[in-house]
C-alpha positions as CSV (number, residue, x, y, z in Angstrom):
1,X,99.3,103.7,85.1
2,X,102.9,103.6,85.7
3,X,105.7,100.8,84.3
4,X,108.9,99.8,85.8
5,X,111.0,97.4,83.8
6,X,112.9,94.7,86.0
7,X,116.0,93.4,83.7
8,X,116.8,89.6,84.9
9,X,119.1,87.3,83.2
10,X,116.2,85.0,81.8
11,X,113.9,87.8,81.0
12,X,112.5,91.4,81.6
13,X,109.9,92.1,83.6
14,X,107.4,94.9,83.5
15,X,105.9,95.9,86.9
16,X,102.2,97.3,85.8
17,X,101.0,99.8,88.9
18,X,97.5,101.4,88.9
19,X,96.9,99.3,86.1
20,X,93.5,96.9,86.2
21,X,92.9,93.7,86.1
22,X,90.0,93.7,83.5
23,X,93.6,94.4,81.1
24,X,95.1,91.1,81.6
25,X,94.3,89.7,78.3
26,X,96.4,92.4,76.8
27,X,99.7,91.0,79.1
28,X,99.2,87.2,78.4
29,X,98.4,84.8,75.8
30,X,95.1,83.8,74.4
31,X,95.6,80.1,75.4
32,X,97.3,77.6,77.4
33,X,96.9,79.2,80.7
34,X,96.9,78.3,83.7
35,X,95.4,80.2,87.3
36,X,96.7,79.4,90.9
37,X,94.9,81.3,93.0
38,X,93.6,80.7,97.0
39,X,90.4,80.6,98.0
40,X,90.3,83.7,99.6
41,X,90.7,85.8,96.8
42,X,88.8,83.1,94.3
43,X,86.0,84.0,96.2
44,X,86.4,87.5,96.3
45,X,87.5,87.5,92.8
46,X,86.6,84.9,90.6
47,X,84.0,86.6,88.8
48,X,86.9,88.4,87.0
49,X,88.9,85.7,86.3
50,X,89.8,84.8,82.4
51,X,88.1,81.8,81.5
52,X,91.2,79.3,82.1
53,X,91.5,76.1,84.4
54,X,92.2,77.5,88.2
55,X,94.0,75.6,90.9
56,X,92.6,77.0,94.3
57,X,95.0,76.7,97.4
58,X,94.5,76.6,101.2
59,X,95.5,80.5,102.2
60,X,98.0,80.8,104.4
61,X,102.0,80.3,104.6
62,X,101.6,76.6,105.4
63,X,100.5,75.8,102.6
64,X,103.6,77.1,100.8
65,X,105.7,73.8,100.5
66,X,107.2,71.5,98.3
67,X,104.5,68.9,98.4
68,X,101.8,71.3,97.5
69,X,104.0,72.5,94.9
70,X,104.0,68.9,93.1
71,X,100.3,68.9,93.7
72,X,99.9,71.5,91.0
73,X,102.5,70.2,88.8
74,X,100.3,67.0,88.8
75,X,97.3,69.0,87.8
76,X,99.0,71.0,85.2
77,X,99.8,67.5,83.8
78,X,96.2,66.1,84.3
79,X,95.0,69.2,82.1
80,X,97.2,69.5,79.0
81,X,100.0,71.8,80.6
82,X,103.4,71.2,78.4
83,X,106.4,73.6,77.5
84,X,104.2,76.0,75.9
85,X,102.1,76.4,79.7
86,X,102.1,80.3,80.9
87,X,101.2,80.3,84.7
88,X,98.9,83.3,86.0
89,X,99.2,83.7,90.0
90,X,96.3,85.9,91.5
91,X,97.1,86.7,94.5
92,X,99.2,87.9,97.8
93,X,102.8,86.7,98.4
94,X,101.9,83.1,99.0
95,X,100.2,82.8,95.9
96,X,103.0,84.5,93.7
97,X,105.8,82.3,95.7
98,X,103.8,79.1,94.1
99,X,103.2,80.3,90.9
100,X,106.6,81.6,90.3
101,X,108.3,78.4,91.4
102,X,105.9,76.0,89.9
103,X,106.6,78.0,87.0
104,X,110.2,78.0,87.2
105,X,110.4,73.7,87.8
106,X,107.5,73.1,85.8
107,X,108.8,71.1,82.5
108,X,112.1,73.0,83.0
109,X,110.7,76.5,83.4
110,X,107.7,78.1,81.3
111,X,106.7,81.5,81.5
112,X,104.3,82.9,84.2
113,X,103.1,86.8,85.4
114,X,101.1,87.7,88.7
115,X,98.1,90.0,89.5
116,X,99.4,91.0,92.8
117,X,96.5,91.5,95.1
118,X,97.9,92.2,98.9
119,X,100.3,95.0,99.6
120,X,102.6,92.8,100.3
121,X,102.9,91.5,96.8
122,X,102.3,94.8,95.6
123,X,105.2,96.2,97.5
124,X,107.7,93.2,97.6
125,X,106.8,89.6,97.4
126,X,105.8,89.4,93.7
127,X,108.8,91.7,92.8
128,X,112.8,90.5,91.8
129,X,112.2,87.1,90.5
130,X,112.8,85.1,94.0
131,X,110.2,82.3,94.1
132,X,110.1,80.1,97.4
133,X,108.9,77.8,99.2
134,X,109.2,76.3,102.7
135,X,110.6,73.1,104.4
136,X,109.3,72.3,108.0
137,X,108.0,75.7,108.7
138,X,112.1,77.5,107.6
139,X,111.1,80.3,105.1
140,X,111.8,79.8,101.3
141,X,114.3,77.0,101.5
142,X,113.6,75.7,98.5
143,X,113.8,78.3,95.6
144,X,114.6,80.1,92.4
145,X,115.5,83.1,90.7
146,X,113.2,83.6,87.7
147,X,111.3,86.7,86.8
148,X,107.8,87.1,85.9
149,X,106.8,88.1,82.5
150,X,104.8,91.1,84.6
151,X,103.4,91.9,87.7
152,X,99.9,93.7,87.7
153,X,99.4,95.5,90.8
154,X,95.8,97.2,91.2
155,X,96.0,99.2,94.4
156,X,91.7,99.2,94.1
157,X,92.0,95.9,94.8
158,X,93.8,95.9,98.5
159,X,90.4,97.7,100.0
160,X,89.1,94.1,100.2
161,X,92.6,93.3,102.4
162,X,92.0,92.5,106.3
163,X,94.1,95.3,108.4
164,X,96.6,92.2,109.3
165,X,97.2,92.1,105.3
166,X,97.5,95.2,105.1
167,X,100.0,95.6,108.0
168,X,101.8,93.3,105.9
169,X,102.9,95.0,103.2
170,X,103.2,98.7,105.0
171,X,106.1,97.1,106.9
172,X,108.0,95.9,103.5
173,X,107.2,99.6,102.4
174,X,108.7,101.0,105.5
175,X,112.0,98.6,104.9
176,X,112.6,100.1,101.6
177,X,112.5,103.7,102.7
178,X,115.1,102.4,105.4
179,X,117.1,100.8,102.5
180,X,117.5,103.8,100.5
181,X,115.3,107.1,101.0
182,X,114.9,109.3,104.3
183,X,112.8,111.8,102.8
184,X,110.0,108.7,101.8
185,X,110.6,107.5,105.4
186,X,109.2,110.7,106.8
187,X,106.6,111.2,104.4
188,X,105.0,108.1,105.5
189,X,105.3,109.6,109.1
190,X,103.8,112.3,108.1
191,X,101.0,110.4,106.5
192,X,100.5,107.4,108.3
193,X,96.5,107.6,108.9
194,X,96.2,108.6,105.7
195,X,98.1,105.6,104.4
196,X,95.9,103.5,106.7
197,X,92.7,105.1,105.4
198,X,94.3,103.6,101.4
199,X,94.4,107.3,100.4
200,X,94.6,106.2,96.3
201,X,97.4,108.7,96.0
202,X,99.5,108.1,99.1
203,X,99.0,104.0,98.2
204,X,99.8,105.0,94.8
205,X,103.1,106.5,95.5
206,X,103.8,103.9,98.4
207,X,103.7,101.3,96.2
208,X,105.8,103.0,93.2
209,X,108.5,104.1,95.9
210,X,109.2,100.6,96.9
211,X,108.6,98.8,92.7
212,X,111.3,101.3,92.0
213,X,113.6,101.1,95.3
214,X,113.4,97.2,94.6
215,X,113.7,96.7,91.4
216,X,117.0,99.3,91.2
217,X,118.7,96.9,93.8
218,X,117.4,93.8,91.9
219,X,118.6,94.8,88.2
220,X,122.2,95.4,90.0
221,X,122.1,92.0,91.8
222,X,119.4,89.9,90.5
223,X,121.0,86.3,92.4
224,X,121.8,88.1,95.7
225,X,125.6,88.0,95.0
226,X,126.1,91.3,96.8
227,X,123.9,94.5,96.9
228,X,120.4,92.5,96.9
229,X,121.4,91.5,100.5
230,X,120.2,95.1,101.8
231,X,116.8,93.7,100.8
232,X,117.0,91.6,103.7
233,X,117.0,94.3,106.2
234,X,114.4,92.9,109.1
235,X,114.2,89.8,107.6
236,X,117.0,87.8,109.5
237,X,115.4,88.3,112.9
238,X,111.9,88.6,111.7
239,X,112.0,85.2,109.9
240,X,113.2,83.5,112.9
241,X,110.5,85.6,115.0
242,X,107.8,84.4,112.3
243,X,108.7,80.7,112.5
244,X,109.0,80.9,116.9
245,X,105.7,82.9,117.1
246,X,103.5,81.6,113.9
247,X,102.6,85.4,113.3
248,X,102.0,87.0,109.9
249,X,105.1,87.4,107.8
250,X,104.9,91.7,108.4
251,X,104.2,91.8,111.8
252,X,107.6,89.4,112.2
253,X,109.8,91.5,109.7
254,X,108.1,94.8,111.9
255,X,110.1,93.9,115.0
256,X,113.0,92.7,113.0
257,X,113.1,95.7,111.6
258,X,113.0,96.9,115.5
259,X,116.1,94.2,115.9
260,X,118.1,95.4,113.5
261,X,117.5,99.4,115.0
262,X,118.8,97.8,118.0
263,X,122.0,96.1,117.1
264,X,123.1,99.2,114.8
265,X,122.7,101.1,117.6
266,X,124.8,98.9,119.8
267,X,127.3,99.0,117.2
268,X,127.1,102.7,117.0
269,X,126.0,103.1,113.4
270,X,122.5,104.5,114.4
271,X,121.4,107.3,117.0
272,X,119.1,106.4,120.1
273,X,117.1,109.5,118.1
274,X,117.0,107.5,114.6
275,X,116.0,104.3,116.7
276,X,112.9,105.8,118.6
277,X,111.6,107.6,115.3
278,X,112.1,104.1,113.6
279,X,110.0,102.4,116.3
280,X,107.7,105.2,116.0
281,X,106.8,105.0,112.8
282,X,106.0,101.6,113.0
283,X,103.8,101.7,115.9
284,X,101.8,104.7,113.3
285,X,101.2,101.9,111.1
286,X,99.8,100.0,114.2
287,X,102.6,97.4,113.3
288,X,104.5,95.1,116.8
289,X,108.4,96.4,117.3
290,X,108.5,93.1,120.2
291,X,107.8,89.9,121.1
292,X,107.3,87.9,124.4
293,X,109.2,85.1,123.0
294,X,112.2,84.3,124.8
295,X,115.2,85.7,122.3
296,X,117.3,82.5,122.9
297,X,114.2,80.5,121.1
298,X,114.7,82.8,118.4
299,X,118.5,82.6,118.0
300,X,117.7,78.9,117.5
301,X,115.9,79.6,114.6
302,X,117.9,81.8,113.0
303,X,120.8,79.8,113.1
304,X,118.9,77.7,110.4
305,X,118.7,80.6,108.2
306,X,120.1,80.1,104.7
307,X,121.9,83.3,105.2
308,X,123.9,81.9,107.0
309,X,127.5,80.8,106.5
310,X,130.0,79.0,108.5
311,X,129.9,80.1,111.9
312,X,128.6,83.9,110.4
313,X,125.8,85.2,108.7
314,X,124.9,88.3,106.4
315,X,123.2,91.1,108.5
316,X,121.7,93.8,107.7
317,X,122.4,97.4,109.6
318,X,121.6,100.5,109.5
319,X,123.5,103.6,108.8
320,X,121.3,106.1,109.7
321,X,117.7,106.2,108.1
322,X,118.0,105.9,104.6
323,X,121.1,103.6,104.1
324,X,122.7,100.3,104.9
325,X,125.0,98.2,105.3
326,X,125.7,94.5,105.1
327,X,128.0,92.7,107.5
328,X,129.2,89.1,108.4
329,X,128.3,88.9,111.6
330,X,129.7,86.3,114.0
331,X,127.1,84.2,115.7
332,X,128.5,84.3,119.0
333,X,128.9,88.3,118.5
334,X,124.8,87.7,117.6
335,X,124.0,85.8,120.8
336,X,126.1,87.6,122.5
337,X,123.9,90.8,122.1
338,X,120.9,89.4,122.2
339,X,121.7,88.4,126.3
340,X,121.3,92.0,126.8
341,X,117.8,92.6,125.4
């Protein structure tokens, strides 16, 4: 079992891989706890649960929104929760978006921790103290910064993940070695099948790579002042591709990552050679680099991204595999580009 410390303004966070869930009582109190979960992994799961109250949601991103969000607020309430609540989310990204905002609004703020059970919380979404949720179907609108107490990330527990799940989180994993590390970006070309196949080393090491490419960026930037931006590489596009096309938040951020390939190229930061490899990589992973959906739908989208500022918005480019850059990039430079694709 490996630990990586995140260090956040309200607190530090210790990000617990390999470790297993039949440890949690060592991480969290003895009382006053409180489980949101979804039903998905409740019934998977449940059977391993600590003996607390659970709050079971709907699975899926649509159920990530303020209303629910109140909803469990109310049932805190109805059972006892005050100052002194701590907040255990089990679960993928969804679940750990709730928990960590509840958490954060809940009486002012009490203390929460996740047992991360996708790949995509494993690798990203329960990492960095960013909890989220959405308003008419725009990503993470509403939100926070406030990190968990820790994250518990069992990789035995993503063999019960659907392929889509899976998916997921492998394209988070490839954004990080895009971010910051070549040499991981080839090893997961190298290994792709392998990876597919949740080899327990290659998973292992997938999912340390990115805790530790993350969690660098975040203890530099924990409020997205500057640096953290990078973090959004893919996510600009693939946001406004996952709110056109209703697909699964990886598969969107997959051809955003294909996107953002694109325009550095255009703007001759990247080769046509560094582009193709990208776009092979993620078709490895079995993982879309385009969609059918008109790009001028999309623009419309995007333009309701809280990136944005003014007539500009932050985009992320790439230098090259393995580094990035952040620019503010006109929208009619945007739309401009996206006429010739």
């Amino acid at each position: 079992m490996d630990t990586i410390f995140v260090k956040g303004s309200s607190r530090n966070s210790r990000i617990l891989v390999g470790e297993t869930m039949d440890k949690l009582p060592e991480y969290m109190p003895g009382n006053h706890v409180f489980i949101i979960t979804d039903k998905n992994v409740y019934d998977i799961y449940e059977t391993s649960f600590p003996r607390f109250p659970v709050y079971t949601l709907k699975p899926g991103e649509a159920t990530k929104t303020p209303d629910s969000a109140i909803d469990i607020c109310r049932w805190l309430m109805d059972n006892g929760g005050g100052r002194d609540a701590f907040i255990l989310g089990i679960g993928g990204g969804m679940v750990c978006d709730m928990a960590g905002f509840v958490a954060s609004v809940f009486m002012r703020g009490v203390a929460f921790g996740f047992v991360a059970t996708s790949l995509l919380a494993q690798v990203d979404a329960s990492l960095g103290g960013k909890n989220g949720v959405n308003l008419d179907g725009y990503k993470n609108i509403i939100g926070t910064f406030n990190q968990p107490q820790f994250v518990l990330c069992d990789t035995t527990m993503l063999h019960s993940l659907p392929a889509d799940e899976l998916k997921n989180g492998l394209a988070e994993a490839v954004k990080h070695t895009l971010i910051a590390d070549k040499q991981m970006f080839q090893h997961i070309l190298n290994h792709a099948g392998e990876i597919l196949a949740l080899d327990e080393a290659l998973i292992n090491k997938l999912v340390r790579h990115s805790i530790e490419v993350k969690s660098a960026i975040v203890g530099r930037d924990e409020t997205e002042a500057g640096e953290r931006r990078k973090l959004n590489l893919g996510h600009t596009w693939g946001h406004a591709v996952e709110k056109t096309d209703g697909i699964a938040h990886g598969q969107a951020v997959s051809i955003g990552l294909s996107f953002a390939a694109k325009l550095s190229e255009k703007k001759q930061m990247l080769s046509a050679g560094d582009r193709i490899t990208i776009n092979e990589l993620l078709h490895s992973l079995n993982l879309p680099t385009e969609t059918d959906t008109d790009p001028r739908q999309i623009f419309r989208a995007l333009v309701r991204d809280k990136k944005k500022e003014g007539d500009h918005i932050h985009f992320v480019l790439m230098n090259g595999i393995g580094q990035v850059t952040v620019e503010p990039l006109s929208l009619s430079e945007l739309d401009d580009f996206i006429q010739t694709i």
